[in-house]
C-alpha positions in Angstrom: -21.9 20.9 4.1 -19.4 18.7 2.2 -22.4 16.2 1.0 -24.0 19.3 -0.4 -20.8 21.1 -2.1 -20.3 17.5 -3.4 -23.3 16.2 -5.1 -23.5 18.7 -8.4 -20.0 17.6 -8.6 -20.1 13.3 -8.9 -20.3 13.3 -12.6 -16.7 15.7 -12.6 -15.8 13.2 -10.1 -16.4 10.1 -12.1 -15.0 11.6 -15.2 -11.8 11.6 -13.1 -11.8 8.1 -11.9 -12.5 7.0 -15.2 -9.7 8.6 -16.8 -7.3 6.8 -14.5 -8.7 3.8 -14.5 -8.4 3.6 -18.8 -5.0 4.5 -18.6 -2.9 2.7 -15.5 0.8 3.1 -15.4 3.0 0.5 -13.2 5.5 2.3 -10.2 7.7 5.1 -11.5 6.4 4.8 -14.8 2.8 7.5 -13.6 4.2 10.1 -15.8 0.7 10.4 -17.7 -0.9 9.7 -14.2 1.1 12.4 -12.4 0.6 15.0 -15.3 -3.2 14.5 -15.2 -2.6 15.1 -11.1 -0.8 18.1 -11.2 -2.7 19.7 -13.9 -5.8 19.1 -11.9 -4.9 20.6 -8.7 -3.1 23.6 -10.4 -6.7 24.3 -12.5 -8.2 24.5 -8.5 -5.2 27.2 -7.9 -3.3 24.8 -5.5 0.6 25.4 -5.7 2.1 22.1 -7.4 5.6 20.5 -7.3 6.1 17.1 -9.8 9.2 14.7 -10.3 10.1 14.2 -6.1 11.2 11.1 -6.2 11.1 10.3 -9.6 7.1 10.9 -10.5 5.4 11.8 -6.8 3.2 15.2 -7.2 2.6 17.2 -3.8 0.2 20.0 -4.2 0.3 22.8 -1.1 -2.7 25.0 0.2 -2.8 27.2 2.8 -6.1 28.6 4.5 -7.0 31.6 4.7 -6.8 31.2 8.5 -3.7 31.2 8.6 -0.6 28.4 7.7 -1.6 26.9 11.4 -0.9 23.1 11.4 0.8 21.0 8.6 -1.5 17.9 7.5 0.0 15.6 5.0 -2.7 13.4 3.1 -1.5 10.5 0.6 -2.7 8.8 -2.1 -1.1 6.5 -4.6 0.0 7.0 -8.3 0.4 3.6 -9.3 -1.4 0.4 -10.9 -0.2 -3.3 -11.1 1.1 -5.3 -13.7 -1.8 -7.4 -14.4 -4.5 -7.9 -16.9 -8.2 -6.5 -16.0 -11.5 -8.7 -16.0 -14.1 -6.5 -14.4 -16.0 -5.9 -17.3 -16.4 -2.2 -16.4 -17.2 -0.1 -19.5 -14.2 2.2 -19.1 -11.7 -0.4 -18.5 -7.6 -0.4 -18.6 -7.1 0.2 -22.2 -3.2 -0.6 -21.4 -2.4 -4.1 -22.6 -1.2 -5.6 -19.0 -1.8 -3.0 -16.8 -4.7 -2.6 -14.4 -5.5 -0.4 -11.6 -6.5 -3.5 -9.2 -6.3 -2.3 -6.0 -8.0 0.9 -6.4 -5.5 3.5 -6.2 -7.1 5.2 -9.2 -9.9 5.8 -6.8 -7.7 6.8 -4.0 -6.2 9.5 -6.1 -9.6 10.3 -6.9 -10.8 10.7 -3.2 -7.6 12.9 -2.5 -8.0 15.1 -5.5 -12.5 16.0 -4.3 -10.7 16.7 -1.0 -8.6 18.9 -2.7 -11.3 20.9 -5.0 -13.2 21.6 -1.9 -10.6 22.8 0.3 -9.6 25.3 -2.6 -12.9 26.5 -2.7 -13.4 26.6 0.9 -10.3 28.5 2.6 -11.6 29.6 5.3 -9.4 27.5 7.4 -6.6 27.3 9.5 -3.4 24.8 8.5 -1.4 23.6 5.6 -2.4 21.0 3.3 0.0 19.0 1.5 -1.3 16.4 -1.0 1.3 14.0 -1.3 0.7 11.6 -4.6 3.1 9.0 -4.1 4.7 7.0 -6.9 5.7 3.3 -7.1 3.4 1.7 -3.4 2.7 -1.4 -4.9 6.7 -2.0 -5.1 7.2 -0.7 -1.7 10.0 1.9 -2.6 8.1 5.0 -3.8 7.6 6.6 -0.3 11.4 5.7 0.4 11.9 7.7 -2.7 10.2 10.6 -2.3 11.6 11.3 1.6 15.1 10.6 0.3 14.5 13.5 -2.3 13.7 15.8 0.7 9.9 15.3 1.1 9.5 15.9 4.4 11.9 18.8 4.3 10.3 20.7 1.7 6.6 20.0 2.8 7.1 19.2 6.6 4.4 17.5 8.1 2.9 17.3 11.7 0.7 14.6 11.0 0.1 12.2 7.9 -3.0 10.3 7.1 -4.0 7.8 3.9 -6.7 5.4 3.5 -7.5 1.9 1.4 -10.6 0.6 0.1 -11.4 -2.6 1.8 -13.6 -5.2 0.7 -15.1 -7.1 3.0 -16.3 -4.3 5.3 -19.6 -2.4 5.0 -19.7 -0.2 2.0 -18.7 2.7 3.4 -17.8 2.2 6.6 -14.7 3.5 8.8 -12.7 1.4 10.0 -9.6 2.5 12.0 -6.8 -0.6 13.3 -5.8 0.6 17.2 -2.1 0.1 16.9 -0.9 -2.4 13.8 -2.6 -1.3 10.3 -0.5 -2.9 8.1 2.3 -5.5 8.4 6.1 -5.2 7.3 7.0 -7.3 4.3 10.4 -8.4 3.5 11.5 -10.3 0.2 12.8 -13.6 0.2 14.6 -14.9 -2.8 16.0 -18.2 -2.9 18.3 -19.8 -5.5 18.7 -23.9 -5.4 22.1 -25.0 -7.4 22.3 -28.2 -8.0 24.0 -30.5 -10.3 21.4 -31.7 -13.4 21.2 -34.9 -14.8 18.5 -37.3 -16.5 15.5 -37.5 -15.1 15.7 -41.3 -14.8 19.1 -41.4 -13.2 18.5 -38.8 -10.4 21.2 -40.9 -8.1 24.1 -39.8 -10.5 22.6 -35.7 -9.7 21.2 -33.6 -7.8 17.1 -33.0 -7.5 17.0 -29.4 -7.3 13.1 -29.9 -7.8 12.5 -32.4 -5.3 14.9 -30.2 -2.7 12.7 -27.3 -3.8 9.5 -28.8 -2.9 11.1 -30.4 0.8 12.3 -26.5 1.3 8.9 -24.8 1.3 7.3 -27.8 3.1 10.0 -27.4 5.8 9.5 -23.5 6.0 6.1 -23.7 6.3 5.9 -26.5 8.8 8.5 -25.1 10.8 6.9 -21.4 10.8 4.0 -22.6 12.8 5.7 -24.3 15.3 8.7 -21.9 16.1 6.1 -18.5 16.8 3.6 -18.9 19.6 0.0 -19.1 17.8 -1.4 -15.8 19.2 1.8 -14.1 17.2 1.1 -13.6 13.6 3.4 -14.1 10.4 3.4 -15.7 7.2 4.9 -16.5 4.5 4.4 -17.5 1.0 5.9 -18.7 -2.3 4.7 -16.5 -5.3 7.2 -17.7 -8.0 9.3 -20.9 -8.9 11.3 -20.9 -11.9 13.4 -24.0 -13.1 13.7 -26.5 -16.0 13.6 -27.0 -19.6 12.5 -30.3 -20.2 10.2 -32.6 -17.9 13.2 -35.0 -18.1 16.1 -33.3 -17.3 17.0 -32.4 -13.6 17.5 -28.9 -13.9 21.2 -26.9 -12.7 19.2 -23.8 -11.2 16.0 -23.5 -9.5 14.6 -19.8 -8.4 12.4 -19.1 -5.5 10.7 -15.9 -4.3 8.3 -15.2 -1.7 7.3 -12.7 1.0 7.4 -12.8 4.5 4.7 -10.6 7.0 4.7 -9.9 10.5 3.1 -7.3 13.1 6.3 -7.8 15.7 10.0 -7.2 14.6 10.8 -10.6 17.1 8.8 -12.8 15.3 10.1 -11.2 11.8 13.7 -11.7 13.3 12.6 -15.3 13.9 11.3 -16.2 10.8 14.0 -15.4 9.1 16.2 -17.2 10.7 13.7 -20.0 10.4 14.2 -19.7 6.3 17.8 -19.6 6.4 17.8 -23.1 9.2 15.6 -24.7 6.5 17.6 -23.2 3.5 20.8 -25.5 5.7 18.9 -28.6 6.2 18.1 -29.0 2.8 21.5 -28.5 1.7 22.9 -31.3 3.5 19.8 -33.8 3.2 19.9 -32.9 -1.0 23.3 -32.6 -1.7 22.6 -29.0 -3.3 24.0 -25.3 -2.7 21.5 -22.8 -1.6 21.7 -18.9 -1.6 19.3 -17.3 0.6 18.3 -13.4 1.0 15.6 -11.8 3.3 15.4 -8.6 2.2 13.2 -6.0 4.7 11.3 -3.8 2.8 8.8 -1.8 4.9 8.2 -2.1 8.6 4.7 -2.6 9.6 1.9 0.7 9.3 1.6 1.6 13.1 -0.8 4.4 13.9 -0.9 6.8 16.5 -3.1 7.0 19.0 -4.2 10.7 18.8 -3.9 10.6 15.3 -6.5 7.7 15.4 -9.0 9.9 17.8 -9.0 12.8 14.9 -9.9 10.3 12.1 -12.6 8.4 14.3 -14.1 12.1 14.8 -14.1 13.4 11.7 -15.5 9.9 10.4 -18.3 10.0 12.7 -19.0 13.3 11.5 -19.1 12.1 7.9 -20.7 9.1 8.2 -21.9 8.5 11.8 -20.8 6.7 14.5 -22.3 3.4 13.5 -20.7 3.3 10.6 -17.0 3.5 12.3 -15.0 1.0 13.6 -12.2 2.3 16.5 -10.6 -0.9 16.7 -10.7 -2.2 13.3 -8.8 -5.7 12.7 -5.4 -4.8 10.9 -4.4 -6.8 7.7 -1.5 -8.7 6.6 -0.9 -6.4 3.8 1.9 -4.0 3.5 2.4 -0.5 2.9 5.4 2.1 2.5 3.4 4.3 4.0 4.6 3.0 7.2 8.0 5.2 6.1 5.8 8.0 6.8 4.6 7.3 9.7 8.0 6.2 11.6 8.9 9.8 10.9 5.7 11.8 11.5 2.7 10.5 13.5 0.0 10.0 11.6 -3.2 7.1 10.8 -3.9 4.5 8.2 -7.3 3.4 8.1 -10.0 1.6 5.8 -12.8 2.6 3.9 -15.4 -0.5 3.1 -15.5 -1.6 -0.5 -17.9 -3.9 -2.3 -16.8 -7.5 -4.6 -13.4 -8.6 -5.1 -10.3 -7.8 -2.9 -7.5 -6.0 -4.0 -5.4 -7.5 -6.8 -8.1 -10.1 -8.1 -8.2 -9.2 -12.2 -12.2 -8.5 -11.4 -11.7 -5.6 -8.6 -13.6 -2.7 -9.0 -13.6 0.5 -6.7 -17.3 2.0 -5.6 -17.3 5.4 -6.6 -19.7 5.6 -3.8 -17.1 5.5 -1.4 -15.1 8.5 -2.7 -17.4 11.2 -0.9 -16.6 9.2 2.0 -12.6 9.3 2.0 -12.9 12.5 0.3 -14.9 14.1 3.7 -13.2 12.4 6.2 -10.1 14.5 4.9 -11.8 17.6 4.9 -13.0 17.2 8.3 -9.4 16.4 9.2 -7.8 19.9 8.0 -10.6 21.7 9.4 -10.4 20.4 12.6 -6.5 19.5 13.4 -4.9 22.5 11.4 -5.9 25.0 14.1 -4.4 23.2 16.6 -0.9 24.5 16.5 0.7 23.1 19.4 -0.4 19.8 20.2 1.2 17.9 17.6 1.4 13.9 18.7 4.1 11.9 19.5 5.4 9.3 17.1 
């Protein structure tokens, strides 16, 4: 029934991905994105609120059933800060901004879920669409429950879904327990005192202490966790120096740290700060040190998981779905979500690059898949009034 409703509509569809993609906005800054969302679902008659937590949209319907079961579904609003080299004909046409890890298409898949739900009420349960600003930063879903999202659009269960290259095109696949990893933020700053690069003895080699730092991390991280555990961490920016002769005062680190297990998260970062002590007294320098948590990792509920493996084996048959689906060591604030209301993260196979390369590109293909595993989802849990799952 949903292929059917949904093939006179891929060119609508399309039109609607393309949009997005030519005009990407970075976290908090979607006010384009989140004007185009709300005018969208108000033309299919869905009541809309905009501006909870800064530019999140939630759009609420109610079946004709009856208000039954409250279903939250989630997409995300925002692009990253990066430059676009997939050669697609309607590319980013925002100098620096790039919607490369396919959230225009999630918004996409959320939005045909919510044109056919508007046009076929005859269910029971409430729908919110939740369009969430600011993921790739990891504070937008903080933001939106702090400005009372789930007290003005309660939930009993939440659901979301990723692309994932790497899979089958198409494919289902739903993580048992861990979906997603936490991340916290590490930022590092080496003080030292400069000198000339010839005479490092009368100084301090912030540099060199630098380099014996992330070494020591790194070495030290797979010896202190037992080997079936999993974390890592990595180094994304170092910023020091003016002159390739000069020993430089200041030297900046920042990194992330992922885990599955809040022990081996608790160890690691003690690990860091050991490291960040040992350098100290082996270089001479001062270190300042911060882990910063951000997100705990995405865990998904068990009952929650049954529903989605259902309603994609509906949708796209039950070769095509994965139960135990291997989680990634990506992060998501959608794990907010879910420590407060039960609910499912799970994966939708993509085609080429992964997430965040400058070539990505998002299948449109897929969307009818996302798109009907939703549906399937209200239809089926939104009548069932009261089982909701434990968290």
């Amino acid at each position: 029934m949903f292929d059917s409703w949904f093939q006179p509509r891929q060119q609508t569809v399309l039109d609607w991905l393309q949009t997005l993609h030519r005009h990407p906005e970075t976290g908090f800054e979607e006010h384009e994105t989140a004007a185009f969302v709300a005018k969208t679902l108000l033309s299919f008659g869905i009541e809309v609120e905009t501006g909870i937590g800064g530019t999140g949209v939630v759009g609420t319907l109610v079946g004709s059933e009856g208000a039954g079961r409250r279903i939250g579904l989630r997409a995300e609003l925002d692009a990253l800060p990066m430059t676009e080299e997939s050669g697609l004909p309607y590319a980013s046409e925002i100098p620096d901004r790039f919607h490369g890890c396919g959230h225009d298409g999630h918004m996409v898949t959320l939005l045909t879920a919510a044109q056919y739900l508007s046009e076929n009420r005859n269910f029971t349960g409430t729908v919110h669409f939740i369009f969430q600003p600011a993921e790739e930063l990891l504070t937008g879903a903080a933001a939106m429950i702090a400005d009372g999202l789930l007290e003005r659009f309660p939930c009993d269960e939440v659901y979301a879904l990723h692309n994932l290259p790497g899979m089958g095109l198409g494919q289902v696949g739903i993580p048992e327990s861990v979906a997603l990893s936490s991340s916290d933020n590490i930022d590092i700053v080496i003080h030292a005192k400069g000198t000339h690069g010839s005479a490092p003895q009368t100084g301090q080699d912030a540099v060199l202490a630098a380099a014996m730092l992330i070494t020591s991390i790194q070495q030290a991280t797979t010896r202190v966790i037992d080997a079936r555990e999993t974390g890592v961490i990595s180094f994304g920016a170092i910023h020091g120096g003016t002159a390739r002769n000069i020993l430089p005062e200041r030297l900046d680190l920042s990194g992330t740290m992922r885990t599955y297990d809040v022990a081996v998260r608790d160890r690691l970062a003690r690990v860091i700060e050991d490291c960040c002590r040992a350098t100290e007294s082996i270089y001479g320098v001062r270190i300042e040190c911060s882990v910063q948590s951000m997100v705990p990792a995405a865990l998904n509920n068990s009952e929650t998981n049954e529903a989605v493996y259902a309603s994609a084996e509906r949708i796209v048959g039950a070769q095509n779905v994965m139960a135990k689906a291997r989680p990634i060591m990506a992060s998501e604030d959608f794990s907010l979500l879910q420590a407060r209301v039960p609910g499912t993260y799970f994966f939708v196979g993509n085609t080429g690059q992964y997430p965040h390369h400058p070539a990505f590109v998002f299948d449109p293909s897929i969307i009818s898949v996302g798109a009907g595993v939703f549906v399937d989802l209200v239809n089926t849990r939104g009548q069932l009034v009261n089982t909701a799952p434990k968290v």
